[in-house]
N, C-alpha and C positions, 0 to 999 in steps of 0.2 A: 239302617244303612248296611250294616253287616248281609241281612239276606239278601238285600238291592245286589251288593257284590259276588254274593255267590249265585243268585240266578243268570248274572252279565257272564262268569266264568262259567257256569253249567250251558248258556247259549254259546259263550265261544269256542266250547269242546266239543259240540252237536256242531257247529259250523266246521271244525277241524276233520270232524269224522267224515261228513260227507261230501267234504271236498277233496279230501284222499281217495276217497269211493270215485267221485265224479273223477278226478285228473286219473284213474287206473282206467275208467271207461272212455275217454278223452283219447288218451294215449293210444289204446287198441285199437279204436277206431282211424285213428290215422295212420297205425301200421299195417293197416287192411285198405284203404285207401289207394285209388289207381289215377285219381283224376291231380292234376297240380290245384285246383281251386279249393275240391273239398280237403286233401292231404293239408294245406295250409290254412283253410278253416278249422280243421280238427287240431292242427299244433298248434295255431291261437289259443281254443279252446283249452287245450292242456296247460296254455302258459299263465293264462287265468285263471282256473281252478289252483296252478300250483301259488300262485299271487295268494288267493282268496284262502287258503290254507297256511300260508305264511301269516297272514293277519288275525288271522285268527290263533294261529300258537303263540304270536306274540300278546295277544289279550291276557293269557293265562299265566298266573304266580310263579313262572319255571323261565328261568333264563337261556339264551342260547349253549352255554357252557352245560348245563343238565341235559340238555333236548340237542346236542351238538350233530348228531348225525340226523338225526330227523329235519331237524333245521337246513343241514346243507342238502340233504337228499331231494328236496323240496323246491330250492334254490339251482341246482344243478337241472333238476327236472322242465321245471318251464324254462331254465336258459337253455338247456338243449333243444326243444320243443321250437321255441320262437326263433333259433337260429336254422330249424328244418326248416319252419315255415317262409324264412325269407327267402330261401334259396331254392323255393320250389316254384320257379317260374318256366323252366325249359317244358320239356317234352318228358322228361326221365324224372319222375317224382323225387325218390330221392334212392341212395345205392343199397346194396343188399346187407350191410354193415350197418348202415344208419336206419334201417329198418329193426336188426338185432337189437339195436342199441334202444327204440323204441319198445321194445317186446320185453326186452329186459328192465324197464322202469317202469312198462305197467305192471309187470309182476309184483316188482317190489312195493309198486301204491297199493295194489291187490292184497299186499301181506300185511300191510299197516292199516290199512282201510279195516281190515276183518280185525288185526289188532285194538285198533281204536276202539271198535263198533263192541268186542268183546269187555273191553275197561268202560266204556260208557253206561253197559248196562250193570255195571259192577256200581257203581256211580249214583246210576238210578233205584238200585237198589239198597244206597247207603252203606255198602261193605268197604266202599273207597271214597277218601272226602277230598273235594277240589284244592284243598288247605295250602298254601305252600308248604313244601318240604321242613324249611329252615322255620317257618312259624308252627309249624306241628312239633319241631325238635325243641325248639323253646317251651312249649305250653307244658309238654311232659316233661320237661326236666324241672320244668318247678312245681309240677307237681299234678298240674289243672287238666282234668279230665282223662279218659279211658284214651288208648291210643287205638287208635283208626288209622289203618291204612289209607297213606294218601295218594293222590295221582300221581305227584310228585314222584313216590316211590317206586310208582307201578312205572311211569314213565323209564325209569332207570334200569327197569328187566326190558322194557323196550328198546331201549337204546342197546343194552348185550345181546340181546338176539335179532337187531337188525339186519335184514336182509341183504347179501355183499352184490352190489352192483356194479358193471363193469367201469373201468375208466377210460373215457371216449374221447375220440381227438376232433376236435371240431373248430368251427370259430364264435368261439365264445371263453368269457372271464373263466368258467373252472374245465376248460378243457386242460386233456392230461399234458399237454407238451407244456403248459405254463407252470407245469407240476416243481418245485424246487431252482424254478429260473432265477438269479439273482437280476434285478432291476441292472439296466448298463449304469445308471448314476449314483446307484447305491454300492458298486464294487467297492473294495476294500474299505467301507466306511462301519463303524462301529455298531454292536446291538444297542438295542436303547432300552430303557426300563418300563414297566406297564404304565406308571403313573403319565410317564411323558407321549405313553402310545392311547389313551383311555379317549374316546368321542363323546356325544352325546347323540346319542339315536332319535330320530325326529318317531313324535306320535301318528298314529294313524285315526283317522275320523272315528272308524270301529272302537277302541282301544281306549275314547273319552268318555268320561261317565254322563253323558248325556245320548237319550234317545231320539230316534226318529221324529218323537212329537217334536220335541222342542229346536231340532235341527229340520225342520219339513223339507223346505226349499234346496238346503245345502244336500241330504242324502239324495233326493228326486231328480236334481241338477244333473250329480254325481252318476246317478244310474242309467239317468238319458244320453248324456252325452258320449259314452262309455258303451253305451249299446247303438247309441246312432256310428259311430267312429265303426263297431264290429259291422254294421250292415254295412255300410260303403265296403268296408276293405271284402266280405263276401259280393261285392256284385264286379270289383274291381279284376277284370278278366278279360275284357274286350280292349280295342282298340280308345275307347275313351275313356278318361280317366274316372270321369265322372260331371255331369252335367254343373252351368251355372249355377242355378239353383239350388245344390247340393254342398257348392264350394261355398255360396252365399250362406249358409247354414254352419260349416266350418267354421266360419268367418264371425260368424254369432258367438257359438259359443267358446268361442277360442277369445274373444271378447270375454262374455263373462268369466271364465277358466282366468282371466287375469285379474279381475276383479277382484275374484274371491281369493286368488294368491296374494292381492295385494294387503289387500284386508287381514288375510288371517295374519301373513308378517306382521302387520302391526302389531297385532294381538300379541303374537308371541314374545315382540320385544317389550310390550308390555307383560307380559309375563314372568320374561326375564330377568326385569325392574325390579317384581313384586306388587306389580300396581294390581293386577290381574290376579285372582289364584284358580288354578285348575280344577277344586275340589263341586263336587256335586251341588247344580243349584240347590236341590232338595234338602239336599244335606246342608246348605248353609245357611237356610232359611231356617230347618229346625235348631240348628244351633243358634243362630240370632235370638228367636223365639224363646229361648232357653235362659238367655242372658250368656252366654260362653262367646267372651270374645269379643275383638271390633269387628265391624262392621267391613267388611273387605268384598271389593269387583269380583265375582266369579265370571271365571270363562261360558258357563253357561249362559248367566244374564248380557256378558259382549255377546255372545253370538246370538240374542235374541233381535239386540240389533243389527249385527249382519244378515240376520232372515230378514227385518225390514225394508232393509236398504237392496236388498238381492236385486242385479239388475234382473233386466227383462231379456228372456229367449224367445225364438217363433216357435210357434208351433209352428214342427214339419211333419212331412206327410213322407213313411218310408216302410221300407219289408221291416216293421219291428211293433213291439209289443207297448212303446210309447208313442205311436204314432198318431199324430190329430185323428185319422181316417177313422180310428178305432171309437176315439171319441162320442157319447151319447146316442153308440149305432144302436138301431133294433134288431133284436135278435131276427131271423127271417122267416120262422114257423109263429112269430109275433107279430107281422107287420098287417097291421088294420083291422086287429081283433082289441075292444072295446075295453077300457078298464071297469076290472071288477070289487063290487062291497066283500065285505068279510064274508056275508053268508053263501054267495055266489060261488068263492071259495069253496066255503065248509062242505057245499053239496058235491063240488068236485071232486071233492080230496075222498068224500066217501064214496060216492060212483066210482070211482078210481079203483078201490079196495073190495067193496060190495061190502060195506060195511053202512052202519045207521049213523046219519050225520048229528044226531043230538048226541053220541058221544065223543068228540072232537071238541077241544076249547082253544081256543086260538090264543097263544103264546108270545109270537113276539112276529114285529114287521121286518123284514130282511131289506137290506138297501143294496146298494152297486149295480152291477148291468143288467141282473135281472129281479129286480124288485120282488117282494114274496107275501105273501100270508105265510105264519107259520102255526101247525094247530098241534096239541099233545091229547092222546086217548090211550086209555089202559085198554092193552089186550093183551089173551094169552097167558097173564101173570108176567107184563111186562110191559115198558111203555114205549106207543107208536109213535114218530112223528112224521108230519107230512108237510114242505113246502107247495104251495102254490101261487104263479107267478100273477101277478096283481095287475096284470096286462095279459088278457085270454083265458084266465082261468086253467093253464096248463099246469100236471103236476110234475114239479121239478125234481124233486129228492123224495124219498121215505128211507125211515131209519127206522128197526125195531130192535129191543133189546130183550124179548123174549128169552127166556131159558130153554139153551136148545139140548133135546135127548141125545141117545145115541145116533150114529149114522149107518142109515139103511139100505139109500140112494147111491148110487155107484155113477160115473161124470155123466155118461149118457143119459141117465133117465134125469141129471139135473140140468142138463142144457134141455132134453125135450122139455123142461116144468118151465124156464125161463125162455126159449122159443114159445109156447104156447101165452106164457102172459103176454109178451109183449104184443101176439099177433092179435090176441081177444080185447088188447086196447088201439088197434088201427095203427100198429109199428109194424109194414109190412115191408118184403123184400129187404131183412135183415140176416143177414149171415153173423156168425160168431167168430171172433178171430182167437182170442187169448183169454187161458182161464187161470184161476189161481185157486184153491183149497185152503183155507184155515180158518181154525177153531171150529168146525163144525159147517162151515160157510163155501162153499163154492161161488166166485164170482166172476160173472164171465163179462167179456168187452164184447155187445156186438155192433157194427158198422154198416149202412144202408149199401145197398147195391143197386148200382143203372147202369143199366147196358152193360151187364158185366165185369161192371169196375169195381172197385172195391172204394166208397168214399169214408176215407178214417175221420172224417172232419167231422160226419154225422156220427157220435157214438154213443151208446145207452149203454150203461153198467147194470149190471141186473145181479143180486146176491142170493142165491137159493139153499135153503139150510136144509143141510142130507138127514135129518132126521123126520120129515115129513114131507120135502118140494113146496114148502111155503117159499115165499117171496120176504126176505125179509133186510132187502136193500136197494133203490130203484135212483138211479141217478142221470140226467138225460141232457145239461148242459148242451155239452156239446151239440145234440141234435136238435136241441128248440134255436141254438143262436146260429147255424149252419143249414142246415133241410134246407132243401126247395130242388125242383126242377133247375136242370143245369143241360146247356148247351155243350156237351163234349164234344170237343175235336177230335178228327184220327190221329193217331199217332203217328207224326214226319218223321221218325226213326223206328227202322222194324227192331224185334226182340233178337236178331240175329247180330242189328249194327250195336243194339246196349248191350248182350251179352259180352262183347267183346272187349267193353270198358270194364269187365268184373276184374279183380287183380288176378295174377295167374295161380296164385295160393289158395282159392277160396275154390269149390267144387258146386257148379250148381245144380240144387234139386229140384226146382220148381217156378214156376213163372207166372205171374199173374200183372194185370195194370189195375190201379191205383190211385185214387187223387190223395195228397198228403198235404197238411195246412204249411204252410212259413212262419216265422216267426210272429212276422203281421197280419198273420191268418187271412193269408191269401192262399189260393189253391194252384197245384203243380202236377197235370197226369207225368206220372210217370211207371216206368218200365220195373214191377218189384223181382229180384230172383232172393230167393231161400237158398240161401249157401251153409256147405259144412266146411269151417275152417280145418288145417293142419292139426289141429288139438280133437278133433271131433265136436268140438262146439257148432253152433248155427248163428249165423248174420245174416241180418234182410240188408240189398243192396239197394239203392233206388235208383235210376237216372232217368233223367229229364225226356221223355218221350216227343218233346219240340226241340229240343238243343244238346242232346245226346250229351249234355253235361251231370257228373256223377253229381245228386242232390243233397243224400245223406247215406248213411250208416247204422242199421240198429245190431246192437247184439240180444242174443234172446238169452236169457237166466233160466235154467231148464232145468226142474228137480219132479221128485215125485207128485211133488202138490200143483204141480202147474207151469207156465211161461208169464214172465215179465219180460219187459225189453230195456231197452238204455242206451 
């Protein structure tokens, strides 16, 4: 049980860290932001990473009082964020104040982000134990084991060296004018003592010692309907609000959403009771097992019957990533090619390589949207592995873990190594977009091209190891479930009328068109420009080349090993 608890606290420090990262990339992008649709999709965005980070620091053995600035910093962030986004409905995105005031909290997610990220690998390395604080200070004071610095502790140099961000006046709960306000019906009425001032904090889904397995229904519920709500409010921009169909689907799960409130209240006030206990099924079955104890309801085993009982939802069909559409689709470099035996496979995976197929032994069968043969072969003084998809014989992945030399290859001769494979296996009319360098590894993204477009939908990763231009990473997803001939349209907005949606702050260097997936992996030409922001940084802008609406925003991460984006 002890480890069960510390790998749950090790996952909610890895969810804290990269959702500081995400809400500091969130942020920026809506300060960069010209259109009122995307500015208020990117401060959504930020109000739910800062959400998704408050859930996660409350997982962890460290109370608000410890983590008190980090806590509200958090808290003030997405409430500022969602009160931009409501109020960016005019013409005027939002004022040049409220922009500062966005620039100035992604810094400070930026400085916490890198801080976390630095104590995480402290963490993983075992120099700092997730431990609570106040249970480390007991263990050592009686005597039990070596002291270990805890997160607990590290957390408390974070909290002194927190970044000071400004105090903003808005409309929202921690805006500064509420700053020291006495309530009008609290005037001259007396302080009161903690005891009489103490709550109880309601739990979060996250937070209960039950996982995904045994919750299916309720987390799947949770993530659909949460991401169907964010696609309406991104399409919500036109004159209609949104289709029947759409409302009718509201109307579902806003049904269910009562359901499962109602339910869970039971629960709770059975819990309340004692009739219920919270503590881990797992954990109360081994105790049972053990003879420790009666026999008592855990919350886990009620909520196995509220997965039973879980009403029923439609499936709908929308711009998102739980969409029916998405549903049992075939990939499109897959449709009415033949399935194939294991050997069928094994000869692919070695044509693929130019390798002999009697050393390949097929390993394990991969399931989900692209079903697989998987086979492992010693090469090199290291071992290969190769997916093949069990529908056409295509190879999907290869991994080698070869011991790689020094590095010889300099970026150019390793994208001509990784240009020439893909063209000698019928990957033609690929360009390369973004590379990255590590450990010895150059890995570059490239994306097919028609008619000049650049399609990111179609993308092959190719890993080239600078001590010889072997290939020794091949990943194509994206291009076996995307590829095909495609009908482009011209563009109804020239690059002169999207230029002039860029914000006025951003400097553009380059221009290219584009098709970019949606969420629902559906496809959007649009108008790309390469901007170098006020900092010297670079953002890709995108807008809609049918509807002159600004799409999205990437920022590029730009060091000596290479570009990522975000």
């Amino acid at each position: 049980y002890a480890r069960l608890l510390e790998n749950q606290r090790r996952h909610a420090f890895a969810e804290l860290t990269a959702a500081a990262g995400e809400l500091d990339t969130a942020l920026r992008k809506a300060s960069l932001a010209a259109t009122p649709a995307l500015f208020a999709s990117q401060c959504t965005q930020a109000y739910a990473k800062a959400q998704a980070a408050q859930m996660a620091l409350g997982e962890l053995p460290y109370g608000n009082v410890e983590l008190e600035q980090t806590a509200a910093f958090l808290a003030k962030a997405g409430d500022y964020a969602m009160s931009l986004a409501r109020g960016a409905w005019g013409e005027a995105v939002c004022s040049t104040e409220e922009r500062e005031g966005l620039c100035a909290y992604s810094t400070a997610a930026s400085t916490l982000a890198q801080t976390l990220g630095e104590l995480q690998l402290q963490v993983g390395a075992g120099d700092v134990s997730l431990e609570d604080l106040a249970a480390a200070q007991a263990r050592l004071s009686a005597g039990q084991g070596e002291e270990v610095l805890t997160a607990g502790s590290a957390f408390q140099t974070v909290e002194a060296d927190f970044p000071e961000v400004p105090a903003l006046v808005y409309d929202g709960p921690f805006s500064q004018h509420l700053t020291g306000r006495t309530p009008r019906m609290l005037e001259g009425l007396p302080q009161v003592d903690e005891e009489t001032a103490r709550q109880a904090a309601q739990m979060a889904l996250g937070e209960l010692p039950y996982g995904n397995v045994e919750l299916e229904q309720t987390a799947a519920f949770l993530a659909k309907a949460g991401d169907y709500a964010m696609s309406l409010a991104r399409g919500a921009w036109g004159e209609a609000v949104c289709s029947t169909e759409e409302r009718e689907g509201l109307c579902a799960y806003s049904t269910a959403a009562s359901t499962l409130a109602q339910t869970l209240g039971e629960l709770q006030l059975q819990v309340g009771a004692g009739d219920v206990s919270l503590e881990d099924l797992a954990a109360a079955q081994a105790r049972l097992s053990a003879g420790q104890g009666e026999e008592v309801l855990t919350a886990g085993s009620a909520f196995q019957t509220v997965e039973a009982d879980f009403p029923e939802v439609p499936a709908l069909v929308y711009d998102g990533p739980f969409s029916q559409h998405l549903t049992g689709r075939t990939p499109r470099m897959l449709e009415g090619l033949p399935q194939v035996d294991e050997e069928t496979a094994r000869q692919a995976a070695a044509q693929f390589l130019n390798l002999r197929p009697e050393i390949f032994t097929c390993s394990d069968q991969g399931e989900g949207p692209l079903p697989t043969w998987g086979f492992t072969a010693a090469v090199e003084g290291g071992e290969l592995y190769v997916e093949v998809t069990r529908q056409g014989a295509q190879v999907l992945q290869v991994l080698s873990s070869r011991p790689l030399g020094t590095a010889r290859l300099d970026r150019e001769e390793a994208l001509q190594a990784a240009s020439e494979f893909l063209e000698e296996r019928g990957y033609s009319d690929m360009l390369s977009s973004y590379s990255m360098a590590q450990n010895g590894i150059l890995t570059i993204h490239f994306a097919a091209v028609q008619d000049g477009v650049y399609c990111y939908p179609d993308l092959v990763k190719v890993g080239v190891a600078l001590d010889n231009g072997g290939v020794v990473s091949f990943e194509a997803q994206g291009y076996l479930t995307h590829h095909g001939s495609r009908e482009l349209l011209e563009a109804a907005v020239s690059e002169d009328e999207a230029g002039r949606l860029v914000d006025g702050s951003l400097e553009v260097l380059s221009h290219q068109l584009a098709l970019i997936p949606t969420a629902g992996e559906y496809e959007v030409l649009c108008h790309e420009f390469k901007c170098q922001a006020e900092d010297g940084s670079h953002v890709l802008v995108y807008v809609n080349a049918a509807t002159g609406q600004e799409e999205k925003i990437l920022l590029l991460l730009e060091d000596e090993n290479g570009t990522l984006t975000l």
